[in-house]
C-alpha positions in Angstrom: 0.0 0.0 0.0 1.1 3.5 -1.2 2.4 5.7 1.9 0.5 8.6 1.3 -2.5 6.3 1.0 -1.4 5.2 4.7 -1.1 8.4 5.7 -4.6 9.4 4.6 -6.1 6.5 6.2 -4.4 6.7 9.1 -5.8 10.2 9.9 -9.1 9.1 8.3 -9.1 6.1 11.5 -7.6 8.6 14.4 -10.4 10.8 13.8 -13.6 8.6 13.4 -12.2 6.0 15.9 -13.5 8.2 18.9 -16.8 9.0 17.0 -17.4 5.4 16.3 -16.3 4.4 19.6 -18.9 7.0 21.3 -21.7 6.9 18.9 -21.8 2.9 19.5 -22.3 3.7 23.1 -24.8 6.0 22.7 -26.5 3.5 20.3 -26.6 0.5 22.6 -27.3 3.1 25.6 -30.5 4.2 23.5 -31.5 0.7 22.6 -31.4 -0.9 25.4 -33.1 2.4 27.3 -35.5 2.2 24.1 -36.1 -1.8 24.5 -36.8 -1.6 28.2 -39.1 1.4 28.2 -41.5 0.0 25.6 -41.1 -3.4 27.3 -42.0 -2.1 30.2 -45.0 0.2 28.5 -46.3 -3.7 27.3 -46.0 -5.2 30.8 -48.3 -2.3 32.2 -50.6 -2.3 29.5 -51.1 -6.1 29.9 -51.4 -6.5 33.4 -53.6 -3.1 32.9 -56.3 -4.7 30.6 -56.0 -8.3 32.2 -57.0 -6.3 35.7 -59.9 -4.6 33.5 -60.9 -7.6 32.4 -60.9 -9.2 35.7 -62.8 -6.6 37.4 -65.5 -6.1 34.6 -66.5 -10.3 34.8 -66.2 -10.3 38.5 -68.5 -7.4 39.0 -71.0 -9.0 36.3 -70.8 -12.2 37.9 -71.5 -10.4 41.3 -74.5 -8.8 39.7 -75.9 -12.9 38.6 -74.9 -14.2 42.4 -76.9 -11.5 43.8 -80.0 -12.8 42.7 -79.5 -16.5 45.0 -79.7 -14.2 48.0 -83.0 -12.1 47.0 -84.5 -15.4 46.0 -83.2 -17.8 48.3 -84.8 -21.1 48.8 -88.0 -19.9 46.4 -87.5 -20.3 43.0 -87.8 -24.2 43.1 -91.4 -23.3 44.5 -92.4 -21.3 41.9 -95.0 -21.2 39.0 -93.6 -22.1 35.3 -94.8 -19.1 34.4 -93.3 -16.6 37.6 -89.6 -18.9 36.8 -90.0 -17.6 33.7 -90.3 -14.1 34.7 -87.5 -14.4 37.4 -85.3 -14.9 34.1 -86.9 -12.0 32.6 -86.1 -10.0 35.5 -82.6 -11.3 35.5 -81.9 -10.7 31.8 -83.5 -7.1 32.3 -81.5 -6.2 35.3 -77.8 -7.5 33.9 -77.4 -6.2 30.2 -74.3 -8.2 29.0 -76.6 -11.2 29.1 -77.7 -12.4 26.0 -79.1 -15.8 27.5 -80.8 -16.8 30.4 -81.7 -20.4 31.1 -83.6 -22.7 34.6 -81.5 -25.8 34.4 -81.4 -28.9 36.9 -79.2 -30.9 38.0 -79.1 -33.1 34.6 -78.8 -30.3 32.8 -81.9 -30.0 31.5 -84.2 -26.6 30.8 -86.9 -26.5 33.7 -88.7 -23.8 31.3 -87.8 -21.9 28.4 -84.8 -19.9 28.0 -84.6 -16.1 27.5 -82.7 -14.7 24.9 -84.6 -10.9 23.7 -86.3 -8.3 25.7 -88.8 -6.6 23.8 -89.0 -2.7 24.1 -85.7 -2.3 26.4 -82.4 -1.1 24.6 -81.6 -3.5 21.5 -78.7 -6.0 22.6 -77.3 -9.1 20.5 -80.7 -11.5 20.5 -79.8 -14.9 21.0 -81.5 -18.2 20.1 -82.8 -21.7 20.6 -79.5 -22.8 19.6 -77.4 -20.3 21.6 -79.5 -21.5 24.7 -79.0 -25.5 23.8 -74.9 -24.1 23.2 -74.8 -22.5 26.6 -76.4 -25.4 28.7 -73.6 -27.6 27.2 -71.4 -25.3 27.9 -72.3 -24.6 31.6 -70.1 -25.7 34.5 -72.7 -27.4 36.4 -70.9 -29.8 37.9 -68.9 -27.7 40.4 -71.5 -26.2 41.3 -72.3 -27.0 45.4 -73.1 -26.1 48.8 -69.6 -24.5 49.3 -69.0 -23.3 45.9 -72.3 -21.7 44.9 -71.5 -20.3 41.2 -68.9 -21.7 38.3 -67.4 -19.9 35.6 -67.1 -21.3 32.5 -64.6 -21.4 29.2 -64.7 -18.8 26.9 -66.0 -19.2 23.6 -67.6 -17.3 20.3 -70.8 -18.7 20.2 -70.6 -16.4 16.2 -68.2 -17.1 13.7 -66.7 -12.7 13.9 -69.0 -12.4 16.8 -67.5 -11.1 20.1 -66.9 -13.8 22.8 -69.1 -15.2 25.8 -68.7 -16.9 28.9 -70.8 -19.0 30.2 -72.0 -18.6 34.1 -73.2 -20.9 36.7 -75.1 -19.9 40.0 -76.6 -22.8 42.4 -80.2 -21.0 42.6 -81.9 -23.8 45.4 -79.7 -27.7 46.0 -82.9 -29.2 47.7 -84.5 -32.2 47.1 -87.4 -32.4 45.1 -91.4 -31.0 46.2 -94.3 -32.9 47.2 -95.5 -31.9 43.7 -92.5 -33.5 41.9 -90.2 -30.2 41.1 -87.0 -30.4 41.1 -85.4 -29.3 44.3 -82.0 -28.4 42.8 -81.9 -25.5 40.3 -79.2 -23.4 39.0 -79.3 -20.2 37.4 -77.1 -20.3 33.5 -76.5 -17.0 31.8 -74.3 -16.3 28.7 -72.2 -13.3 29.4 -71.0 -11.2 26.7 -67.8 -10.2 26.5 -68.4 -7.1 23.5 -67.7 -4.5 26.2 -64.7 -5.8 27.1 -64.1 -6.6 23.4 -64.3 -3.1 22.5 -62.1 -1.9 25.2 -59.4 -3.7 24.0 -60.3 -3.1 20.4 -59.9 0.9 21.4 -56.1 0.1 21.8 -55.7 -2.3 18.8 -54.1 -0.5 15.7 -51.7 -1.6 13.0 -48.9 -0.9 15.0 -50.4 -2.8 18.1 -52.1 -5.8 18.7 -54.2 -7.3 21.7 -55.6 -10.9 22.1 -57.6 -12.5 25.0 -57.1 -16.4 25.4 -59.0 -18.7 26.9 -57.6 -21.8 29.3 -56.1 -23.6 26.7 -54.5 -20.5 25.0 -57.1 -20.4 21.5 -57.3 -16.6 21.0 -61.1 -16.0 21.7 -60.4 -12.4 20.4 -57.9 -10.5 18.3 -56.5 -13.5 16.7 -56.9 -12.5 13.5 -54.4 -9.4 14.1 -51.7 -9.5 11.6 -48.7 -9.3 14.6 -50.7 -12.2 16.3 -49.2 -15.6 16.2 -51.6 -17.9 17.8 -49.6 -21.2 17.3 -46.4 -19.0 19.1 -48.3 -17.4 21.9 -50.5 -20.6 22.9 -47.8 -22.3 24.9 -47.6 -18.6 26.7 -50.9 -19.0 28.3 -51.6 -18.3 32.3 -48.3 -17.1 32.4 -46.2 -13.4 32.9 -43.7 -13.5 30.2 -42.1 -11.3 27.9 -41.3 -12.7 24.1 -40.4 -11.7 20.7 -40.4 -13.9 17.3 -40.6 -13.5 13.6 -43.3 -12.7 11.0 -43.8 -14.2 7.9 -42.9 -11.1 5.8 -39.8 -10.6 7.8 -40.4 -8.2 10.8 -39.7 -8.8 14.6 -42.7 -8.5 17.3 -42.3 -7.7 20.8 -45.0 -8.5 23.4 -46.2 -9.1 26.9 -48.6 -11.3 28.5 -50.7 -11.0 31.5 -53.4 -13.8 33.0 -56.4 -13.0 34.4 -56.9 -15.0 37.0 -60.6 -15.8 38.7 -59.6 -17.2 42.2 -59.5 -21.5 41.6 -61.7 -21.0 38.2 -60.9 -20.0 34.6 -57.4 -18.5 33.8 -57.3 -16.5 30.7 -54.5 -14.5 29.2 -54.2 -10.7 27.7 -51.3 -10.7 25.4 -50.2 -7.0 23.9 -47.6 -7.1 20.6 -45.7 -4.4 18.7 -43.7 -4.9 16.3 -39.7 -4.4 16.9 -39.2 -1.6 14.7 -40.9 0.9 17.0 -39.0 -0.6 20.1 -36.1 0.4 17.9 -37.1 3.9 16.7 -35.0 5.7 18.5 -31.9 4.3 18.3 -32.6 4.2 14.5 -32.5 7.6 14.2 -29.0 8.0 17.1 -28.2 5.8 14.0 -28.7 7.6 11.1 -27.6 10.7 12.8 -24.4 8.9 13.3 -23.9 7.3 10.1 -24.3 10.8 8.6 -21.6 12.4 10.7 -19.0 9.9 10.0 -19.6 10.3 6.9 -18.8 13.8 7.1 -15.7 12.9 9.1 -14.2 10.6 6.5 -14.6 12.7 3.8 -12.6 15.7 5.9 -9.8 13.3 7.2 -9.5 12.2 3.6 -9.2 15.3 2.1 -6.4 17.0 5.2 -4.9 13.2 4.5 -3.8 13.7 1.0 -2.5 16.9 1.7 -0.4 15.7 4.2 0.7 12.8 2.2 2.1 15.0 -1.2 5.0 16.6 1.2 6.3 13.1 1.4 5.1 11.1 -1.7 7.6 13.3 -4.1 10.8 13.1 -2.6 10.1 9.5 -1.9 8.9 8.8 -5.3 12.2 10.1 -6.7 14.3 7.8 -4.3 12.0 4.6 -5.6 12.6 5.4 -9.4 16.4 5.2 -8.2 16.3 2.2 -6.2 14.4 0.6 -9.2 17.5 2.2 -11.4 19.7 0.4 -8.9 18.2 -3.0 -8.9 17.9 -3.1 -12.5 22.3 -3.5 -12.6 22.5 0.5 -13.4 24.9 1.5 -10.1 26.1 4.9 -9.0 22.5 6.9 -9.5 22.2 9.3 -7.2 19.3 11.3 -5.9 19.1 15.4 -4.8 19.9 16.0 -1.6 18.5 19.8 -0.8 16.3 20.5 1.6 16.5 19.2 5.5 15.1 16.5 7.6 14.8 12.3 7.8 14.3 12.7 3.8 17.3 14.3 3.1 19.7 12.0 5.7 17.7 9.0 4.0 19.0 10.5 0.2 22.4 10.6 1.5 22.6 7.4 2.5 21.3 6.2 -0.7 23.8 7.7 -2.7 26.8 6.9 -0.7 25.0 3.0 -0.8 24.7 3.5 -4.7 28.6 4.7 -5.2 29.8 1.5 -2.7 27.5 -1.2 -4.4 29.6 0.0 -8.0 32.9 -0.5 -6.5 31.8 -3.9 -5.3 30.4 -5.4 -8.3 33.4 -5.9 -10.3 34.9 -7.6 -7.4 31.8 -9.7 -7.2 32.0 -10.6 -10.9 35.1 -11.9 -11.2 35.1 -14.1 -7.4 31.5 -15.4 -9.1 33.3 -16.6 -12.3 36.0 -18.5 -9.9 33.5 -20.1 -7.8 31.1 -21.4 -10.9 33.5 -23.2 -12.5 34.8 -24.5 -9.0 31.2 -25.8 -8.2 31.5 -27.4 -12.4 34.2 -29.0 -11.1 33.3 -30.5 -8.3 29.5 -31.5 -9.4 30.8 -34.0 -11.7 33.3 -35.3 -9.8 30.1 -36.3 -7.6 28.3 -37.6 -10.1 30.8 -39.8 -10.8 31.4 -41.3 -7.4 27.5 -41.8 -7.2 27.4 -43.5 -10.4 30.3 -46.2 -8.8 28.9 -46.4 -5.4 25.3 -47.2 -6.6 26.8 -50.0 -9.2 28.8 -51.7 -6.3 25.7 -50.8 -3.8 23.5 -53.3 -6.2 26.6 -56.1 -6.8 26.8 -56.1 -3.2 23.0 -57.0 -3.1 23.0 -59.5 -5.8 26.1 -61.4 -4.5 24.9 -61.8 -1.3 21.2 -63.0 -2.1 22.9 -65.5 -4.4 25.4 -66.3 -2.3 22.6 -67.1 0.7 20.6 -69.1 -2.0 23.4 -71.1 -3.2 24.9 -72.0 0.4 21.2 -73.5 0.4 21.2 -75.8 -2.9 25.2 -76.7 -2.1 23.9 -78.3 1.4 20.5 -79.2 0.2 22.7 -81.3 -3.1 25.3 -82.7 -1.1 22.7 -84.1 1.8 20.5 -85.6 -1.4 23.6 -86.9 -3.5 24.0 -90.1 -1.2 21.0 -91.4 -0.6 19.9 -90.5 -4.3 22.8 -93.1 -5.4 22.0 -95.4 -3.0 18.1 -95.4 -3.7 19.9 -95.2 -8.0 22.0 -98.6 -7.1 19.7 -100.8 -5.1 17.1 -99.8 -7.9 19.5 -101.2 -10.6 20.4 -104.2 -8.7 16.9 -105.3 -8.4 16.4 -104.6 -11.8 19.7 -106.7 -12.7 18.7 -109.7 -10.4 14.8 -109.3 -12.0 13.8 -110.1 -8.5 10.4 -112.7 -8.2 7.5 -110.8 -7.1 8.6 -107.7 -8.5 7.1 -105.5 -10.9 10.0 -104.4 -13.8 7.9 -101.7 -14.6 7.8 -100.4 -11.2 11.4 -101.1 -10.9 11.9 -99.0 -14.4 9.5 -95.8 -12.9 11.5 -95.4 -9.2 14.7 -95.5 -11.4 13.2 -92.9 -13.5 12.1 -90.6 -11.0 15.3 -91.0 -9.4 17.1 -90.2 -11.8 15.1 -87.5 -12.3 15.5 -86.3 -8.3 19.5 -86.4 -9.4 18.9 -83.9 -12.1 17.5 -81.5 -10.0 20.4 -81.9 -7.0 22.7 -81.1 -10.7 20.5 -78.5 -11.3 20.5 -76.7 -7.9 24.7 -78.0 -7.8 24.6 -75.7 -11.2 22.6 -73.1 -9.6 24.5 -72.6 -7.1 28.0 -72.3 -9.2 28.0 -68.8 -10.4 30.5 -69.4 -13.3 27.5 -71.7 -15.1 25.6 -70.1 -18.1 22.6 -71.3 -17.5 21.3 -69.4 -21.3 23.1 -71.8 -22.9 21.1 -74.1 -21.2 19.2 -75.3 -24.5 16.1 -74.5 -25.7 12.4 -76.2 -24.2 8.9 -75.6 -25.7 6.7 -74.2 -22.9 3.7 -77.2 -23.7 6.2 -79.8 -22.9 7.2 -78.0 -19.7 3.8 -77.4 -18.4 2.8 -80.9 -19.0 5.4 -82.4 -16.7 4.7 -80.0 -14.0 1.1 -80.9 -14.1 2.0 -84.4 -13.6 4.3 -83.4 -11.0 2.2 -80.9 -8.9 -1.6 -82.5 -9.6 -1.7 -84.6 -6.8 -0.2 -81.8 -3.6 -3.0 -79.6 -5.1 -5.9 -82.3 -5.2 -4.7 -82.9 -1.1 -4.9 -79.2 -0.8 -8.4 -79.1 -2.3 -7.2 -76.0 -4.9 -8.3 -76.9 -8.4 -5.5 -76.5 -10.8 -6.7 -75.3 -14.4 -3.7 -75.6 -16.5 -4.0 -74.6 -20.4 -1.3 -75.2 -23.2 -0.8 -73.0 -25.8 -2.3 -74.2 -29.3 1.1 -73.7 -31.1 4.6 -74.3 -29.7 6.8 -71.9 -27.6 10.0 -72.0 -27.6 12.4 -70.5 -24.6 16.3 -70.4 -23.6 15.4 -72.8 -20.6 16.9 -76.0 -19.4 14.3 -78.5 -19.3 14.6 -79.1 -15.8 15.2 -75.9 -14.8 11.7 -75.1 -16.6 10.2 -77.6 -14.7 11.9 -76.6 -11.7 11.1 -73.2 -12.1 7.1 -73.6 -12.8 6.6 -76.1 -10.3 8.9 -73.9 -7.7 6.0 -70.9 -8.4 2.5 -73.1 -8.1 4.0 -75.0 -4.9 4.2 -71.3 -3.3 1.1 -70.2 -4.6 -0.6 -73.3 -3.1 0.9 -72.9 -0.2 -1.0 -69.9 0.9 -4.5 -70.7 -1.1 -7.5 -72.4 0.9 -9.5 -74.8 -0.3 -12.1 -74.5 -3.1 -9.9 -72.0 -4.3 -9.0 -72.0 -8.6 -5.5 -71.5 -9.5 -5.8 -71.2 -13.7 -2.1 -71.2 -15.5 -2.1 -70.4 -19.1 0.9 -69.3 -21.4 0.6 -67.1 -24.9 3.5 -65.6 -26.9 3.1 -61.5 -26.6 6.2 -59.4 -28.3 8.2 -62.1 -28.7 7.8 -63.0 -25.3 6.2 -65.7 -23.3 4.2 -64.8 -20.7 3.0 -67.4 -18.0 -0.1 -66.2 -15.9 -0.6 -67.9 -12.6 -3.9 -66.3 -11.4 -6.3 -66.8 -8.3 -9.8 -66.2 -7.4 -9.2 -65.5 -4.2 -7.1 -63.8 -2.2 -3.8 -65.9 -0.7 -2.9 -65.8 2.8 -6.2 -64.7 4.2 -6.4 -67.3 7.2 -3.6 -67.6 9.5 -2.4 -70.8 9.1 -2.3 -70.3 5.4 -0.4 -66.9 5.8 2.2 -68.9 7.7 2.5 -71.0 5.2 2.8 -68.8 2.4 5.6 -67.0 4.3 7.3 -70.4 4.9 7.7 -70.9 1.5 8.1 -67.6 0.2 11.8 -68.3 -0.9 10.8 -69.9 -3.2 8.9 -67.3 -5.3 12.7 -65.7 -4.9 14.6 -68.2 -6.3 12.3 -68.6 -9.3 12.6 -65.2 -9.6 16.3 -64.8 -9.7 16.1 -68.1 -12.1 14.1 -65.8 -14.7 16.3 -62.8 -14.1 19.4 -64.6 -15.1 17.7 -66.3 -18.0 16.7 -63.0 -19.5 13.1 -62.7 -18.0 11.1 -61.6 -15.1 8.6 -62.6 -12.3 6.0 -60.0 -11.2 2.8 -59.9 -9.4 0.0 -57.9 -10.9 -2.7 -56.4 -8.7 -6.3 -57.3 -8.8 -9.8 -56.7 -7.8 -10.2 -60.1 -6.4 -7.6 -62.7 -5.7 -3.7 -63.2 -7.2 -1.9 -62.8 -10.2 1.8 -63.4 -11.1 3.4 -63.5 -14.3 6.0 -65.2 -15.5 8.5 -63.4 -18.5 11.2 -65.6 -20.8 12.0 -64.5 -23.8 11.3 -66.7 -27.3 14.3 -67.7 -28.8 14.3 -70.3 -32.2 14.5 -73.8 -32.2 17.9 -74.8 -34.2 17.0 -77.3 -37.3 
């Protein structure tokens, strides 16, 4: 970054640091003042309304309860006709009742309900139905000796109508008359709520919002406000709490509840919402107010910035265009030096650096040209003493694996020797003397096959003498190889319970091998292989020419070595996939294992030479 730019924002951060710094106090300060005064507006106002509420359906209630005491004990004993005035009287006298009903103890109407008042002051008129709705809805059952009047649920007995609650008051709990009257009677009035209702609708506007739930929490008015949540503020019922949670278009809501509480009866539940954004006015506009003056403050720091900022961006803009001069391999440039201060020591230096670094190049030139063709030197004369030390690094390998390998076949030919001539002589002898009992063909097959042992002992004797060339060996074809190791390895696989498929090439093969070192060498691979396969495992061997090479593919369908004891055994006999292996090397070809999805797969590489005619 530029200096002067630096320099400009660093006066641009001194100054509007402390504005920030105090206008983000003054923010949270107004919020939070903001937040708990309207909070605290909403508590009041709850608690306010519930207490109205609460006040307004106790002194109604009052009003019905009087009416048991001025007719104690005598409206059981009445006419039909003068119960039916007693309700008259009682829906006349209380004017939030829309419905007046006699019920007994079963719940049923002793005479009709009443429900309009001709010639008084026109109220809501009622019906058959709001009569049958209010007896059902009636809390007769608490109704006793000790507790004389009930208070029931609130409900809208109207779809858009104001809401009602229904009231019990134990009028007479005798038994029944001489005449057969019921001596248990209770008084059931519906009590509107639309004065209440429209004291709360006075304080509902589209920035404010009002509800009144019932037990349960259903809002039984002002649910349809558009800051009312039912299914959030339900859970909220018959409780003091303060909450806030998200519309659907996006805003926040604030509110309060409050429960109106009627001693061991009904509990319901004023809740009062606003929506955040008014909770938040004023520190909206400490906002903007702030926003505005930094603002105004960035645009002044940037402007006394960049004049601060040219008194130093020249000089220093000259020293840069020499330094670049410098760097470039152009030595000795020097800067002006008039004026005073840091700038003018720090051009001095600069040009006394500039006239130095042009003495010392030359000196540097010629001590590099000595050095590279030192280094030229003495990089190939390491090259060259790598090149001998990894040649004798990989002798020293070979020797010694052979050397281990052919300690092995020396011992293993000189214990087999002896008792190979023996079992040779004895076998000869019989033969000679054409001992009775004896089968001559018998005789001629364990002379063959140990003769056949003795050629192997010569083979690993061979082996083991590293003077023998074992490529002038002679020449084999692969299909007469691979059918004497089948006949030699058939029977350890069948005891194994590994099936060997074994496939001969249609034409013949021909290979630089000793005959019975190609036996020796493909029966050396499948007795390893065996060694570590379990049963019901499928060893397939096939050979095909590729190249001008034969390739011999030993492959598995199954993995080798996955139980333990066969993992042992394939490690027991893994020297012998190494000596095949150094067999192909020094015949010209290769062993490798190839990597599968499923199972093993080694390859065998010799290369095709021509039979002579």
């Amino acid at each position: 970054m530029r200096l002067w730019l630096r320099l400009t924002l660093a006066m641009a951060v001194v100054s509007l640091l402390p504005l920030i710094f105090t206008g983000a106090l003054s923010l949270r300060a107004a919020t939070q003042t903001a937040e708990s005064t309207i909070q605290e507006n909403q508590q009041i106002s709850a608690r306010l309304q519930s207490e109205l509420v609460r006040v307004w359906v106790n002194s109604q209630v009052e009003a019905l309860k009087g009416w048991r005491e001025v007719y104690a004990g005598r409206v059981q004993t009445l006419e039909p006709r003068l119960q039916s005035g007693f309700l008259q009287a009682v829906y006349r006298a209380t004017e939030p009742v829309l419905v007046a009903a006699l019920v007994d103890r079963d719940g049923a109407m002793v005479v009709d309900p009443v429900y309009s008042n001709p010639g008084q002051s026109p109220r809501s008129a009622g019906s058959d139905q709001r009569a049958e709705l209010l007896v059902n809805l009636a809390p007769l059952r608490e109704l006793d000796g000790d507790r004389p009047f009930a208070l029931g649920e609130l409900y809208v007995p109207e779809p858009g109508g104001p809401p009602s609650v229904p009231v019990s008051v134990l009028i007479a709990d005798g038994p029944p008359g001489r005449d057969g009257r019921t001596g248990w009677l209770a008084l059931v009035a519906e009590l509107s709520l639309e004065e209440v209702a429209e004291s709360l609708g006075q304080l509902v506007g589209e920035q404010r919002g009002m509800a009144l739930l019932d037990g349960s929490g259903v809002p039984r008015f002002g649910g349809e406000h558009p800051l009312i949540r039912p299914d959030l503020i339900r859970p909220l019922a018959g409780n003091v709490s303060t909450f806030t949670y998200d519309l659907a278009d996006g805003r926040d809501v604030h509110g309060e509840t409050a429960p109106v509480a009627f001693g061991e009866g009904s509990i319901w539940t004023v809740v009062v919402v606003q929506p955040a954004s008014i909770v938040f006015a004023s520190a909206e506009s400490i906002r903007r107010t702030l926003q505005g003056t930094v603002a105004f403050s960035f645009v002044l720091a940037i402007g006394l910035g960049l004049s601060l900022a040219q008194t130093v961006a020249a000089p220093l803009a000259q020293l840069r265009d020499s330094v670049l001069q410098v760097a470039s391999g152009r030595l000795g440039q020097q800067v002006p030096t008039g004026g005073g201060g840091e700038l003018t020591e720090l051009a001095r230096a600069f040009n006394h650096m500039s006239t130095q670094l042009a003495h010392v190049q030359s000196e540097v030139e010629e001590k590099q040209g000595r050095i590279e063709a030192f280094n030229r030197e003495l990089q190939d004369r390491v090259d060259e003493r790598t090149a001998e030390l990894r040649e004798a690094q990989g002798e020293l390998v070979r020797s010694g694996q052979l050397a281990a390998v052919a300690e092995v076949g020396a011992g293993l030919a000189h214990e087999l020797n002896n008792p190979l001539a023996g079992i040779l002589g004895l076998t000869q002898v019989l033969r000679a003397r054409n001992a009775e009992g004896l089968d001559a063909s018998l005789l001629a097959d364990l002379e063959s096959q140990a003769q056949r042992c003795r050629e192997v002992v010569e083979a690993m004797q061979r082996f083991a003498d590293a003077d023998v060339d074992l490529s002038s060996a002679g020449v084999v074809d692969l299909r007469v190889v691979l059918s004497e190791v089948e006949a030699l390895v058939s029977g350890p696989f069948r005891q194994r319970g590994v099936d060997l498929h074994l496939s001969r090439p249609e034409r013949a093969i021909t290979v630089g091998l000793d005959p019975v070192q190609g036996v020796r060498l493909l029966a050396q691979i499948l007795q390893t292989l065996r060694a570590g396969l379990s049963e019901g495992t499928t060893l397939s061997v096939s050979a095909r020419l590729q190249d001008d090479v034969a390739r011999v593919s030993f492959v598995t369908d199954r993995e080798a070595g996955v139980s333990l004891s066969r993992a042992d055994d394939q490690r027991a006999a893994g020297l012998g996939l190494w000596v095949a292996r150094q067999l192909a090397v020094r015949h010209g070809g290769a062993l490798d294992e190839e990597h599968t999805d499923v199972g093993s797969s080694w390859v065998l590489e010799l290369p095709v030479v021509e039979r002579e005619a």
